[in-house]
DRENKOL-102964 format. One record per residue: residue number from 0; x, y, z of N, C-alpha, C in turn. Coordinates in steps of 0.2 Angstrom, whole numbers, plus 2048, in hexadecimal, padded with zeros to 3 digits. Example, Ala and Ser with C-alpha at 12.3 -4.5 7.8 and 13.67 -1.06 7.14 Angstrom:
2
[0 [842 7E4 827] [83E 7EA 827] [842 7F0 827]];
[1 [840 7F5 823] [844 7FB 824] [840 800 827]];
// end
This chain:
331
[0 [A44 CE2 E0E] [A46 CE5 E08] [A49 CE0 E03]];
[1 [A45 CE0 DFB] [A49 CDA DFA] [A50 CDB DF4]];
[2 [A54 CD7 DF4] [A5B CD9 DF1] [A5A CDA DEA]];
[3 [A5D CE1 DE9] [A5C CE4 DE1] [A60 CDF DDD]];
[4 [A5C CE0 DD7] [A60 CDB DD2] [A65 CDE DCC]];
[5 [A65 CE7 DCD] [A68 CEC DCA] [A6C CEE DCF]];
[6 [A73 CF0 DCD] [A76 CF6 DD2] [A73 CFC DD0]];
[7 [A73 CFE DCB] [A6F D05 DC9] [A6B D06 DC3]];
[8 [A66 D08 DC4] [A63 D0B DBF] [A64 D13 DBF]];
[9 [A61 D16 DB9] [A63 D1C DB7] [A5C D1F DB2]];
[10 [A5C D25 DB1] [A57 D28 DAD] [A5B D2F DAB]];
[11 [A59 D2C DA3] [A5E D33 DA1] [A5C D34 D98]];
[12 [A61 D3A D96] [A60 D3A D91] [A62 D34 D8D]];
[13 [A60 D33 D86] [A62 D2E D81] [A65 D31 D7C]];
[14 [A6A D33 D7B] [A70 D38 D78] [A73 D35 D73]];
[15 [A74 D36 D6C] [A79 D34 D6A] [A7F D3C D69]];
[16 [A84 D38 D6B] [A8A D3E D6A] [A8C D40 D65]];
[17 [A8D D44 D5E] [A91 D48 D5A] [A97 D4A D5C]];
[18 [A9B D49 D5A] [AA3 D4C D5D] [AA7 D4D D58]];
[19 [AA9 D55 D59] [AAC D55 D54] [AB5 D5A D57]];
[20 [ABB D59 D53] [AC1 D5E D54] [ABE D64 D51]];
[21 [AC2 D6B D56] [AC0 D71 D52] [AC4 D77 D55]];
[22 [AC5 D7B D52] [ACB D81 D54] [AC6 D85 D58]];
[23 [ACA D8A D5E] [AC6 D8D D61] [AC2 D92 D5D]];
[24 [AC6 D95 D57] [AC3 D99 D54] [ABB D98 D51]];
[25 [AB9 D92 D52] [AB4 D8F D4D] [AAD D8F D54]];
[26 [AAF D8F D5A] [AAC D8F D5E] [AA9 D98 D5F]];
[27 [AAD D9C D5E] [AAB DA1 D5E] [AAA DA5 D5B]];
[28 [AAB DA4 D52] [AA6 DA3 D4D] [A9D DA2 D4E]];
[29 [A9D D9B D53] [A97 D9B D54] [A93 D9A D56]];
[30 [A96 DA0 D5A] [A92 DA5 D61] [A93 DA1 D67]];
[31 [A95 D99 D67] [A94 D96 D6D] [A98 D96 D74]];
[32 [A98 D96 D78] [A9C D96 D80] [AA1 D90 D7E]];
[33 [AA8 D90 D7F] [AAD D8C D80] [AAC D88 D87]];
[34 [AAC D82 D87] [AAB D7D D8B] [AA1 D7E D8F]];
[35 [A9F D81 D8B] [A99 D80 D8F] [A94 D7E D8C]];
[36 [A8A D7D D8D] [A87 D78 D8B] [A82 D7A D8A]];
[37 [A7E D7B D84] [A77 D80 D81] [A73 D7A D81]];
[38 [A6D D7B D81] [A67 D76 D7D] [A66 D7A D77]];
[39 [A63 D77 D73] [A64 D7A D6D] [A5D D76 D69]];
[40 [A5A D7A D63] [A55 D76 D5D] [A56 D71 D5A]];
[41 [A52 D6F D56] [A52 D6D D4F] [A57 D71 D4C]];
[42 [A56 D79 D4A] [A57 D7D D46] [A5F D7C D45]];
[43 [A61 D7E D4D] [A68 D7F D4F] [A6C D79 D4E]];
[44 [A67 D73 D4F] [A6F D6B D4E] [A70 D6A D49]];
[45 [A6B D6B D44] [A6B D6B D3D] [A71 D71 D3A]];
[46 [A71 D78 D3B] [A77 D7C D3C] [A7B D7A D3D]];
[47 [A7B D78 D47] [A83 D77 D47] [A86 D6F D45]];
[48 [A81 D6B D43] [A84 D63 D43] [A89 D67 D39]];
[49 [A86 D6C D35] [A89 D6C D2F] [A8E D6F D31]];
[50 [A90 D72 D37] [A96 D77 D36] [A9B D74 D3A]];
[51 [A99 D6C D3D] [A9F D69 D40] [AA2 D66 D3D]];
[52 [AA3 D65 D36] [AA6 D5F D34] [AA5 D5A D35]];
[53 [AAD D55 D31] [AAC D4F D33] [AAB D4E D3C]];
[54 [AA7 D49 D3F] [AA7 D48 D44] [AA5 D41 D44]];
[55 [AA4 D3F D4C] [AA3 D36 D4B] [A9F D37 D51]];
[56 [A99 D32 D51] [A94 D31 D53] [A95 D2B D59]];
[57 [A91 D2E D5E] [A94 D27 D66] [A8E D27 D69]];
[58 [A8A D21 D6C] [A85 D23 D70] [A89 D28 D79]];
[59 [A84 D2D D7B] [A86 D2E D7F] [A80 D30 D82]];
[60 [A80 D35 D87] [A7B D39 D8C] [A7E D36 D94]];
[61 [A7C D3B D98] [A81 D3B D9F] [A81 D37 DA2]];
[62 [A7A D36 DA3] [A77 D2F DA7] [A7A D27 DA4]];
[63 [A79 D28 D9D] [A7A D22 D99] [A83 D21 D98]];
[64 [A84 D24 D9A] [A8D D24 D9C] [A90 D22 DA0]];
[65 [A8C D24 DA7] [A8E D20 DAE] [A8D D1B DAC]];
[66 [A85 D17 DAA] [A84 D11 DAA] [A89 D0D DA6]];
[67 [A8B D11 DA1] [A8F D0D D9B] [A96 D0C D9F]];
[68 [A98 D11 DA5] [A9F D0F DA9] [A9D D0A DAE]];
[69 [A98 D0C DB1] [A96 D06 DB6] [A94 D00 DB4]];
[70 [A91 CFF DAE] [A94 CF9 DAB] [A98 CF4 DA9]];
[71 [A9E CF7 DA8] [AA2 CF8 DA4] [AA8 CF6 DAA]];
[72 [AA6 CF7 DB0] [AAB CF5 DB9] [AA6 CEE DBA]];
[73 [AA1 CED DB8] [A9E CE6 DB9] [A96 CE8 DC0]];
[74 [A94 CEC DBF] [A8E CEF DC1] [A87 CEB DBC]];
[75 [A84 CEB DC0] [A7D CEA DBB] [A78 CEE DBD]];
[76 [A76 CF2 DB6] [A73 CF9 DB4] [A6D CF8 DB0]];
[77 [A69 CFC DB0] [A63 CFE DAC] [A65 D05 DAB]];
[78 [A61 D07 DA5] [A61 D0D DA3] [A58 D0E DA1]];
[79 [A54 D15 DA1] [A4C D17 DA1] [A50 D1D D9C]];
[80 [A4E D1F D94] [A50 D25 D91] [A4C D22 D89]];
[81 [A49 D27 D87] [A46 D28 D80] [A49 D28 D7A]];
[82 [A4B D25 D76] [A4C D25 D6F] [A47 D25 D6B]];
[83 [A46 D26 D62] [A43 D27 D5F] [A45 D22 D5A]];
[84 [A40 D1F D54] [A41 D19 D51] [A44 D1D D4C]];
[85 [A49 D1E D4A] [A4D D21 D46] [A55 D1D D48]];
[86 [A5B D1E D44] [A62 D1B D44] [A63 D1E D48]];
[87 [A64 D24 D4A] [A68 D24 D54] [A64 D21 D59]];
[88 [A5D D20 D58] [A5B D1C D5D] [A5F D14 D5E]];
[89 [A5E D11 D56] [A61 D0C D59] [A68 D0C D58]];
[90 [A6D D11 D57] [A74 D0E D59] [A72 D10 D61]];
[91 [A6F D14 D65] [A70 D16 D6B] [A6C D11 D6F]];
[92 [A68 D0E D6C] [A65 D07 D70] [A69 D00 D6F]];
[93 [A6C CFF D69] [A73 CFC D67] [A78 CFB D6D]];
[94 [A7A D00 D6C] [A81 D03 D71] [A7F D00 D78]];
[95 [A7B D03 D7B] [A79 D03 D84] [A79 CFC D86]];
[96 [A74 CF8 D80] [A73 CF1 D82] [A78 CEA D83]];
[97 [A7D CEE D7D] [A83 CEC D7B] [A88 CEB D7F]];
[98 [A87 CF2 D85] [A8C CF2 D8A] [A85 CF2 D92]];
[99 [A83 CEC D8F] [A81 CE8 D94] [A7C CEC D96]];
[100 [A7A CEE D99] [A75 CF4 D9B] [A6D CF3 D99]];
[101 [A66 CF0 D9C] [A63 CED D9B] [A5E CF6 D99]];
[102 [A5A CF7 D93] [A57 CFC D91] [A55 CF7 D8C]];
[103 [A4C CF9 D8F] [A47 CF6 D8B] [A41 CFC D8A]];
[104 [A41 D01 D8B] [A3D D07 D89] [A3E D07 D83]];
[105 [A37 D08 D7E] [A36 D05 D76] [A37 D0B D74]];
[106 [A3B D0B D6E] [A3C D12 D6A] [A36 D14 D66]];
[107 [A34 D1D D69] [A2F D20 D66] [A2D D22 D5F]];
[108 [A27 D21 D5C] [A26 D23 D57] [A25 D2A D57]];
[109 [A25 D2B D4F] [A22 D33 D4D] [A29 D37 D4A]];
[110 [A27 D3C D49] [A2F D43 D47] [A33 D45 D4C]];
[111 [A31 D46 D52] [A38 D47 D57] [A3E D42 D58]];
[112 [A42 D44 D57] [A49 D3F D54] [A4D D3F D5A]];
[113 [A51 D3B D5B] [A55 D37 D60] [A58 D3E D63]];
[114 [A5B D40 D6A] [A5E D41 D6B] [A67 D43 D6A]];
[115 [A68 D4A D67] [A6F D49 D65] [A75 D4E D69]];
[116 [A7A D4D D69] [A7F D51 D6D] [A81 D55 D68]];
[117 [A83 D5B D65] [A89 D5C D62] [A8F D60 D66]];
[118 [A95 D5C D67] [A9B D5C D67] [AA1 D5F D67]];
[119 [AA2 D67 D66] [AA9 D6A D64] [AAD D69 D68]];
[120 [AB3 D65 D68] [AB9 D67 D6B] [ABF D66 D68]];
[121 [AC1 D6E D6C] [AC5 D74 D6B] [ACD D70 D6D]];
[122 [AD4 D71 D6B] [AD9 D70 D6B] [ADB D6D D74]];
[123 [AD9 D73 D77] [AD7 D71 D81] [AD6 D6A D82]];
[124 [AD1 D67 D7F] [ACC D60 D81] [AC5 D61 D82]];
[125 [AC6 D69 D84] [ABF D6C D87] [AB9 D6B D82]];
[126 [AB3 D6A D85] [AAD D68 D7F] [AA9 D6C D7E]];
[127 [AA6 D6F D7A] [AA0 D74 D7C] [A9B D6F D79]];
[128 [A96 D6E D7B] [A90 D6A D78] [A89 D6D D77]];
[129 [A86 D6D D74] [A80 D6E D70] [A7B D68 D6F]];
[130 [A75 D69 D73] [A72 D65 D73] [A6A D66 D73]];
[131 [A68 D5F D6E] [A61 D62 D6A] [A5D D5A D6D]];
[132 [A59 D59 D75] [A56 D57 D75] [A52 D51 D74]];
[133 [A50 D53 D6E] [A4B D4F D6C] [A48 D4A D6D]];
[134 [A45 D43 D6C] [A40 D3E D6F] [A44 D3E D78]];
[135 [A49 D41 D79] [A4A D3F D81] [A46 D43 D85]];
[136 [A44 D47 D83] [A40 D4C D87] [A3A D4A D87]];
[137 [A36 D47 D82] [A2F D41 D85] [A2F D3D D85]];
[138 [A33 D3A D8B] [A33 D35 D8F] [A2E D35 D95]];
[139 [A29 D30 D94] [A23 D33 D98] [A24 D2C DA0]];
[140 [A21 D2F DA4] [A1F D2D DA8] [A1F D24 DAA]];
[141 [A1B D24 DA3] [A18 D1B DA3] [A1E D17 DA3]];
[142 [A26 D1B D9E] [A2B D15 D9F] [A2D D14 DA3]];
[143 [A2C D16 DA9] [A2E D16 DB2] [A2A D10 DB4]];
[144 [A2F D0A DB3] [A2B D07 DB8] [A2D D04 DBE]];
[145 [A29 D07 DC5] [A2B D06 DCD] [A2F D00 DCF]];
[146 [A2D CF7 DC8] [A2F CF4 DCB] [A36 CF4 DCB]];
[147 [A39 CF7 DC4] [A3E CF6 DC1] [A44 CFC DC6]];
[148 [A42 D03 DC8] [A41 D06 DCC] [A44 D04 DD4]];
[149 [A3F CFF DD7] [A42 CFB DDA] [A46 CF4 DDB]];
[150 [A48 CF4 DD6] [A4B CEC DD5] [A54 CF0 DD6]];
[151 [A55 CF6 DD5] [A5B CF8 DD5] [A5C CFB DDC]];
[152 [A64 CFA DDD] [A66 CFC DE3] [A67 D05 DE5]];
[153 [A6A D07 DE1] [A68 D10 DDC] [A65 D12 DD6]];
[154 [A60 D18 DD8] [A60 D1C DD2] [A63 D20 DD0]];
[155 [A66 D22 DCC] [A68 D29 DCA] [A66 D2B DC4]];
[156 [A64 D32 DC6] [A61 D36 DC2] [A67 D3B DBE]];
[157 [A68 D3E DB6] [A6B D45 DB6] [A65 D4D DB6]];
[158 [A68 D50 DB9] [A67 D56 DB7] [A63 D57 DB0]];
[159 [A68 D56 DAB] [A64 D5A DA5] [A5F D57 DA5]];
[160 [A5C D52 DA6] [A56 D4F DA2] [A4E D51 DA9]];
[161 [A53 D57 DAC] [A4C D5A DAF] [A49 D61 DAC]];
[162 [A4B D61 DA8] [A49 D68 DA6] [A42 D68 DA2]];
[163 [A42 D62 D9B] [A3B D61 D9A] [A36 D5E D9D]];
[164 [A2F D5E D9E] [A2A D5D DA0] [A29 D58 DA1]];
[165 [A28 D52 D9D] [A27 D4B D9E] [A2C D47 DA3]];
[166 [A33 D49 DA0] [A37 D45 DA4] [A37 D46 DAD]];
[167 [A36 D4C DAE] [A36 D4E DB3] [A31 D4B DB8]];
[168 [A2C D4D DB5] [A26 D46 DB7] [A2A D3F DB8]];
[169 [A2B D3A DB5] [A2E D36 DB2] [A31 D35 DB8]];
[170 [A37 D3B DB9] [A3D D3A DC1] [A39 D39 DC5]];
[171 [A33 D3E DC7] [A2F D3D DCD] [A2E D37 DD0]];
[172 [A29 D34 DCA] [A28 D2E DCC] [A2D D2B DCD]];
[173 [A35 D29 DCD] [A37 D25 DCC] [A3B D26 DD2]];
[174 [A3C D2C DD4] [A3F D2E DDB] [A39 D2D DE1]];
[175 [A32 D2B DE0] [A2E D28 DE4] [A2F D21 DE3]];
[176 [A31 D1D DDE] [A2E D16 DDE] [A36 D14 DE4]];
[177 [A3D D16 DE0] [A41 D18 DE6] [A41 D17 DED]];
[178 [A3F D1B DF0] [A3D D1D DF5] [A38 D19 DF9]];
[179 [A33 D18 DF4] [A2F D11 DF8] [A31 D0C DF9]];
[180 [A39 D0A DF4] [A39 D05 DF4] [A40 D04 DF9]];
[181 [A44 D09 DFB] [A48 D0A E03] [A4F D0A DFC]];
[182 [A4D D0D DF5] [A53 D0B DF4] [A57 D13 DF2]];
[183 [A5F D14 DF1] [A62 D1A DF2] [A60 D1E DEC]];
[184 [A62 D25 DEB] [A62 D29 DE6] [A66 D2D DE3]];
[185 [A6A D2C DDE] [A6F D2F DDD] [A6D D36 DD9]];
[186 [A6F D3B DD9] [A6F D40 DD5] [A73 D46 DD2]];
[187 [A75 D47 DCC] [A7B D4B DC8] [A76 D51 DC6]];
[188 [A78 D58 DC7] [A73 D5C DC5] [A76 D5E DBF]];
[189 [A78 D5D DBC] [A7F D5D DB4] [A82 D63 DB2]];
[190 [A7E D67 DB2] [A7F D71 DB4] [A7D D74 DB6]];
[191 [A82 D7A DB4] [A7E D80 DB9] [A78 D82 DB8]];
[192 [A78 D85 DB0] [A74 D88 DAC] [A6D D81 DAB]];
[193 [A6D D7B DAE] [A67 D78 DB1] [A65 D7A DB6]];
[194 [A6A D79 DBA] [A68 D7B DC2] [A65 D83 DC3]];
[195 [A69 D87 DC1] [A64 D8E DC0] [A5E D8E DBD]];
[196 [A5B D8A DB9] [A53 D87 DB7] [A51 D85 DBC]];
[197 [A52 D82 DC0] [A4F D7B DC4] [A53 D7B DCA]];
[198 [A57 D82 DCD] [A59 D83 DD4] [A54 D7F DDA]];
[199 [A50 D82 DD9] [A49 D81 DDF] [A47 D7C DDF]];
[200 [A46 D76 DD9] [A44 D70 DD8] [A4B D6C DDC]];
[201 [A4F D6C DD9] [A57 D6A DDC] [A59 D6C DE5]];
[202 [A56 D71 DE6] [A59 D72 DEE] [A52 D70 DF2]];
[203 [A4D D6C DED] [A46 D69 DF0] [A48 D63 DF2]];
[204 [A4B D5F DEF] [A4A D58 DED] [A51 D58 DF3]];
[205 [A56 D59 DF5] [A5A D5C DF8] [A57 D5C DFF]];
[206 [A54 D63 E02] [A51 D62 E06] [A4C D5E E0A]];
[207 [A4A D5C E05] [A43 D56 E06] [A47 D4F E06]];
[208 [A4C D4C E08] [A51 D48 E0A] [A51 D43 E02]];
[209 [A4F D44 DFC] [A4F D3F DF7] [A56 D40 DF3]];
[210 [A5A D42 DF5] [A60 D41 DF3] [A66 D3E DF6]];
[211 [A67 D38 DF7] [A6D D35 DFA] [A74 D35 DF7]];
[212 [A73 D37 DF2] [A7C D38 DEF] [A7B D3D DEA]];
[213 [A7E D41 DEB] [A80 D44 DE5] [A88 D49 DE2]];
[214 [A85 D48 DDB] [A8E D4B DD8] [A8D D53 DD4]];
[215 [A92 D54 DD6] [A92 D5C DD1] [A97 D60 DD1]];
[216 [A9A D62 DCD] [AA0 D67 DCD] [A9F D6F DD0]];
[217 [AA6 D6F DD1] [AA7 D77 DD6] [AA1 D7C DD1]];
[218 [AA0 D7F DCC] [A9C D83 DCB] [A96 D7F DCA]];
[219 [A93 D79 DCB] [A8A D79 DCC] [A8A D7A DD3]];
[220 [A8F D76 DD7] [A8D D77 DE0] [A8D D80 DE0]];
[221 [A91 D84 DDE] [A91 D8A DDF] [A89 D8C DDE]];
[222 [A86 D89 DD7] [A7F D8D DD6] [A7A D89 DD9]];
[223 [A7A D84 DDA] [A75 D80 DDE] [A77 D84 DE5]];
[224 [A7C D86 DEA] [A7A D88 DEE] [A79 D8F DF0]];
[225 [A7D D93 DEB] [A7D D9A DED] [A82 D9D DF0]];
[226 [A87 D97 DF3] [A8E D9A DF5] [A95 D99 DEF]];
[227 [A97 D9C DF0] [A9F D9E DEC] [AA5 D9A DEE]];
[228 [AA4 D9B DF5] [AAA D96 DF8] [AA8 D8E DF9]];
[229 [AAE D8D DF7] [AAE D83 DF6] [AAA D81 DFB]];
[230 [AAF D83 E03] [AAD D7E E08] [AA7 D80 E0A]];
[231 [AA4 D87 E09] [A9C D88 E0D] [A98 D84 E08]];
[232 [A99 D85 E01] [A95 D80 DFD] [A95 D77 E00]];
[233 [A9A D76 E02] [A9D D6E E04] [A96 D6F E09]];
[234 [A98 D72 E0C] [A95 D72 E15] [A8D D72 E15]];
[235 [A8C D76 E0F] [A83 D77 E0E] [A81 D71 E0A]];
[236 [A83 D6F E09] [A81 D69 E03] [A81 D62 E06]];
[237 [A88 D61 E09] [A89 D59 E0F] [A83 D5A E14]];
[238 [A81 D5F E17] [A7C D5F E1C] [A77 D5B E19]];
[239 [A75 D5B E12] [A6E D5A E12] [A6E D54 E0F]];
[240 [A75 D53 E08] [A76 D4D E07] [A7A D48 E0A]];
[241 [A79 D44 E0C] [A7C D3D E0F] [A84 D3B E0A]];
[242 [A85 D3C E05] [A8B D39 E01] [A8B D40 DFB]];
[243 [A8F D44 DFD] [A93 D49 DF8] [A96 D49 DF5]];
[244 [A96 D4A DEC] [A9E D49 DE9] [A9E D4C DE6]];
[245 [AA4 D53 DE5] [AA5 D58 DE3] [AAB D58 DDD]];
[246 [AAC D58 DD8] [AAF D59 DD3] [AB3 D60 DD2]];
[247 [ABC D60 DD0] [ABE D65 DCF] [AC3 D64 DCA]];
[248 [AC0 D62 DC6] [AC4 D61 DBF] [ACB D5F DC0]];
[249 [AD2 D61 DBD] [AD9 D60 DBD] [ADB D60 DC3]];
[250 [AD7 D64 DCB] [AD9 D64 DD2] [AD4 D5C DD6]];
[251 [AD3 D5A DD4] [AD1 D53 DD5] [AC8 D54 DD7]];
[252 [AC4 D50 DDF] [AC1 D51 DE1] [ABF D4F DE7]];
[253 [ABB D50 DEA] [AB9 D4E DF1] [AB2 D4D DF2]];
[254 [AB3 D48 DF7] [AAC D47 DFB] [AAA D44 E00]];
[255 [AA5 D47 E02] [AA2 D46 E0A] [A9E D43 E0B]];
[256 [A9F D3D E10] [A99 D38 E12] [A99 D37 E19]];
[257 [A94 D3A E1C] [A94 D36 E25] [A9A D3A E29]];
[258 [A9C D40 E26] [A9E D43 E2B] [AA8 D43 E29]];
[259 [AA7 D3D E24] [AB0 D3D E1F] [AAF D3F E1C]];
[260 [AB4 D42 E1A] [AB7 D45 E14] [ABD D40 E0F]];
[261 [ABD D41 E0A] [AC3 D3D E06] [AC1 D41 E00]];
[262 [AC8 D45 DFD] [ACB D46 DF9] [AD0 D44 DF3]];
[263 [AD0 D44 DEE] [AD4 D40 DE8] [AD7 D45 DE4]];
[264 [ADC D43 DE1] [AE0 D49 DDC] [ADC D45 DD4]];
[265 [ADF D49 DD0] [ADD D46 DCA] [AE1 D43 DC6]];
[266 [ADF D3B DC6] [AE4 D38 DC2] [AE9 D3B DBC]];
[267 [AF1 D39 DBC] [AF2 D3D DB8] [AF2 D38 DB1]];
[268 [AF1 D3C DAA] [AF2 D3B DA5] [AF4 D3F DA2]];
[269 [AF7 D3D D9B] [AFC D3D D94] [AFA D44 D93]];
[270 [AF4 D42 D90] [AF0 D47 D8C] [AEA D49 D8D]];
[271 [AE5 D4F D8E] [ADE D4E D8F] [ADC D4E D86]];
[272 [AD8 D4A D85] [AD6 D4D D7B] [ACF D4C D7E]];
[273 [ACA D4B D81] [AC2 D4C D81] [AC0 D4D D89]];
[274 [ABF D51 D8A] [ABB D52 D91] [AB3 D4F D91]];
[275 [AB1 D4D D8C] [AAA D4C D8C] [AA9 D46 D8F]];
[276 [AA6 D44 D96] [AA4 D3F D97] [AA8 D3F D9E]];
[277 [AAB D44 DA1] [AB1 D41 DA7] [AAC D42 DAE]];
[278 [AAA D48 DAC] [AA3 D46 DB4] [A9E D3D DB2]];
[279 [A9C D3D DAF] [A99 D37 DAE] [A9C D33 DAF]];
[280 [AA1 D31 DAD] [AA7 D2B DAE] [AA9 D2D DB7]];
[281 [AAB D33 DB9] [AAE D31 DC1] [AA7 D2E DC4]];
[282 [A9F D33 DC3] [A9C D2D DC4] [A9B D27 DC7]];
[283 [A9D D26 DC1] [A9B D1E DBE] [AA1 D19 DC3]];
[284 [AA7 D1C DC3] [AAC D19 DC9] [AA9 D19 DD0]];
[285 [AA9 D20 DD3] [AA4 D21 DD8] [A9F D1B DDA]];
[286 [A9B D1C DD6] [A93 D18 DD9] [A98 D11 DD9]];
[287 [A9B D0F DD4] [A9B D08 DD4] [AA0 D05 DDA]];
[288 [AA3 D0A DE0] [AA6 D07 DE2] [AA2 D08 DEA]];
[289 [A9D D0C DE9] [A99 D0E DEE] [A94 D09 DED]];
[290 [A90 D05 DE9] [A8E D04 DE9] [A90 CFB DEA]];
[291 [A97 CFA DE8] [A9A CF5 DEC] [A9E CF5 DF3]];
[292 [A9B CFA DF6] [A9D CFA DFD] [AA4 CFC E00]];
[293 [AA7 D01 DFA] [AAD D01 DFA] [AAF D09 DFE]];
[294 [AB4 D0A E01] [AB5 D12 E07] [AB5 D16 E00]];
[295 [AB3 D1D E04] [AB1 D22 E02] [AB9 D25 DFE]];
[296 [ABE D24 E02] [AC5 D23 DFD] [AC4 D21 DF7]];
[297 [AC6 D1A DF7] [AC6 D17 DF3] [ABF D19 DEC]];
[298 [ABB D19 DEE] [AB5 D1C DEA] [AB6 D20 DE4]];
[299 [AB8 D25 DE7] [ABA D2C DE6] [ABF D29 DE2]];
[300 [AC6 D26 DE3] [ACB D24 DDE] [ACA D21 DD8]];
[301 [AC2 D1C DDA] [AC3 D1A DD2] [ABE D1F DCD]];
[302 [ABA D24 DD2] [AB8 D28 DCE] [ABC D2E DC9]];
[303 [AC2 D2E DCA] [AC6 D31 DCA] [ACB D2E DC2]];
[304 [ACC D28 DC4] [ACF D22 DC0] [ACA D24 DB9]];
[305 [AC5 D20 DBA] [ABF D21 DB5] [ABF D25 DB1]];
[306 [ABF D2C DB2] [ABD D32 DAF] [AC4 D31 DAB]];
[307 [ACB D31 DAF] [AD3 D35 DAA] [AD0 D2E DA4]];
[308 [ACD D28 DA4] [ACD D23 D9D] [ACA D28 D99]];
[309 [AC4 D2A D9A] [ABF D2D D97] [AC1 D31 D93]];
[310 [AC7 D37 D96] [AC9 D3C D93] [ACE D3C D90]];
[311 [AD2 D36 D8E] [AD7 D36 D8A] [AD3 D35 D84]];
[312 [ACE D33 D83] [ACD D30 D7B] [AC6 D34 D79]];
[313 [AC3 D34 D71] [ABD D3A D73] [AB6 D32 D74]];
[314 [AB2 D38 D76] [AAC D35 D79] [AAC D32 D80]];
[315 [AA7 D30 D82] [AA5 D30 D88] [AA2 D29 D8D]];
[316 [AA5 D23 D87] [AA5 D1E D8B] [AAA D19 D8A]];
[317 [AAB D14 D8E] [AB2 D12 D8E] [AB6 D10 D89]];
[318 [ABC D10 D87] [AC0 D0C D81] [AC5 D06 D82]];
[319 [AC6 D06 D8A] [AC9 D00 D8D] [AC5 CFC D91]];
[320 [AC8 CF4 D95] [AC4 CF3 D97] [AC5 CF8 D9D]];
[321 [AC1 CF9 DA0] [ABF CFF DA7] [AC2 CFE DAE]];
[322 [ABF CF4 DAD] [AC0 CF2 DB3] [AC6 CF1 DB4]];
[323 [ACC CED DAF] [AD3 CEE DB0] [AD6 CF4 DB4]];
[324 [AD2 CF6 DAE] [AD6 D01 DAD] [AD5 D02 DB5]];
[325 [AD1 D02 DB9] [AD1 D02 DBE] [AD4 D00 DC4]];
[326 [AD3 CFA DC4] [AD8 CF2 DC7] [AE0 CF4 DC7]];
[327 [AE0 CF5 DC0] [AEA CF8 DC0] [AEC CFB DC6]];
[328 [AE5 D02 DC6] [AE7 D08 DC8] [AE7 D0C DCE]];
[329 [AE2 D06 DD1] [AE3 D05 DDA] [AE6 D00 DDB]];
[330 [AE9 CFC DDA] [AEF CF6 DDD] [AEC CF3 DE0]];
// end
C-alpha cells in the first residue's frame, strides 16, 4: 500500500452559510422547528433569506467544516462538492482553498445556484437552519476521482449529501475506490430526519463492513438503531463499527474503539452564542488526532476542545488559531 499524500478527504455539500440573530418569536412566526433542519426551495430561501435580516454570510457545509478544522490543526485535506459559477460559488471556492484545503472540482454552469444555509439563531445559541441545496446536489459521479480517493488516508462522507441522486452515486464510487485502495471511512449521518430517508441505506453500508468510524448524536444513534436507550444503541452500533463516537451536547461524549471506551466532559465555556458547526468541529478534532495516531482519550478531548471554539463565536469555521487553541488546552 502506498503512503497517502492526504490525511483526509471528504465529499460533501458546498454551502455558503446565511446567519442571522433572531428572537424566538420570529422562529414560530415562521412555522419553523427551534434548533431543527428542513431542506427547503428556491421559493422558500428567497422567503426566508427576506425575513432574516441583517445577516453575514461564511462559507460553510458539514463536511467542508471538519476539513476547514482539520486543516486548520495542520492535516492535509481535500474536499469533492459542487458549486455554481455565481458569487457564492467563488467566495465558497475562495474560502476552502484559502484555508489550505486542495478542491479543484470546476464550478457548474447554467441557473441552479450555489448552495445556501439559512441560519436563525435564537437568544439559546441554538440554530434552526434551512436549507436550499442547489448546484450541491448535482454533483455527479465523474468528480470522483479513484486516484485522488486513494491518495488519502480517510474518507469521510456526511449524511446530508446522501439524499440527492447524483451525489449518492458519487459516495458509492468513492466508498469503492476506498476500499480498493485498503484505505479507512469515515462517516457522520448529520440527522435524524436524513437518517429516517435513508435508515436502510445507513444500516447497509454498516453491515457490509464499509464503515470504520463513525460520529452522531444521542438522537441520530437512537433513530439509526431503533433503541431508546443510550448504552443498547452504543452496544448495537460498536459491534459493527470498529471506532464509535457518540456526541451529547453540554453532557460531553464517548467512544468506543477495540473493546475501550473513553469518555469526555464538555469543555467549559463563557458563553454559548452559535451552535452551528460544533459537531463538525469535534469531528474535525477527533479525526485529526486519530489519524495522528493519538489514544482514543485524548482524541475525544480534542474533539471536544474544537467544537466549545466553534461555539463561542457565529459560524462554523475557526476564528483562532485552532492548533494553539488546542496545544493550551491539553498541556
Amino acid at each position: 500500500m502506498t503512503q497517502p499524500k492526504l490525511d483526509v478527504i471528504a465529499i460533501g455539500n458546498a454551502i455558503i452559510d446565511v446567519i442571522a440573530n433572531c428572537p424566538d418569536t420570529l422562529i414560530d412566526e415562521l412555522g419553523l422547528t427551534h434548533g431543527g433542519m428542513q431542506l427547503i426551495d428556491a421559493d422558500q430561501a428567497r422567503s426566508l433569506y427576506t425575513a432574516m435580516g441583517p445577516a453575514r454570510e461564511v462559507s460553510g457545509g458539514s463536511a467542508a467544516n471538519t476539513l476547514a478544522g482539520l486543516a486548520a490543526l495542520g492535516a492535509k485535506c481535500g474536499f469533492i462538492g459542487q458549486v455554481a459559477q455565481d458569487q457564492l460559488g467563488e467566495v465558497f471556492t475562495h474560502d476552502i482553498q484559502a484555508a489550505g484545503i486542495e478542491f479543484t472540482v470546476p464550478a457548474r454552469a447554467g441557473e441552479t445556484p450555489t448552495a445556501r444555509c439559512l441560519i436563525f439563531v435564537t437568544p439559546d445559541g441554538q440554530r434552526t437552519m434551512n436549507t436550499f441545496l442547489g448546484a450541491s446536489h448535482l454533483l455527479s459521479e465523474d468528480m470522483v476521482d479513484d486516484a485522488a480517493i486513494a491518495d488519502a488516508a480517510v474518507l469521510y462522507l456526511e449524511g446530508y449529501l446522501w439524499d440527492p441522486a447524483q451525489p449518492r452515486v458519487a459516495m458509492r464510487k468513492a466508498i469503492a475506490a476506498a476500499r480498493a485502495a485498503g484505505r479507512k471511512i469515515a462517516f457522520s449521518p448529520s440527522e435524524s430526519f436524513i437518517i429516517d430517508m435513508h435508515r436502510l441505506d445507513f444500516l447497509s453500508l454498516i453491515e457490509d463492513g464499509l464503515i470504520d468510524l463513525m460520529f452522531c448524536n444521542e438522537p441520530e444513534m437512537a433513530t439509526l438503531t431503533g433503541e431508546a436507550g443510550f448504552e443498547e444503541g452504543l452496544a448495537m452500533l460498536s459491534a459493527k463499527v470498529p471506532v464509535l463516537v457518540v456526541t451529547k451536547g453540554a453532557d460531553g461524549a464517548v467512544a468506543l474503539a477495540g473493546g475501550e471506551r473513553a469518555e469526555v466532559a464538555a469543555e467549559p465555556i463563557a458563553r454559548v452564542v452559535d451552535t452551528t458547526g460544533a459537531g463538525d468541529l469535534f469531528a474535525a478534532g477527533f479525526l485529526y488526532g486519530h489519524v495522528r495516531g493519538k489514544s482514543l482519550q485524548d482524541s475525544l478531548r480534542m474533539g471536544a476542545i474544537c467544537a466549545s471554539e466553534i461555539i463561542s463565536h457565529y459560524g462554523a469555521r475557526p476564528e483562532c488559531d485552532l492548533a494553539d487553541f488546542v496545544a493550551q488546552r491539553m498541556g
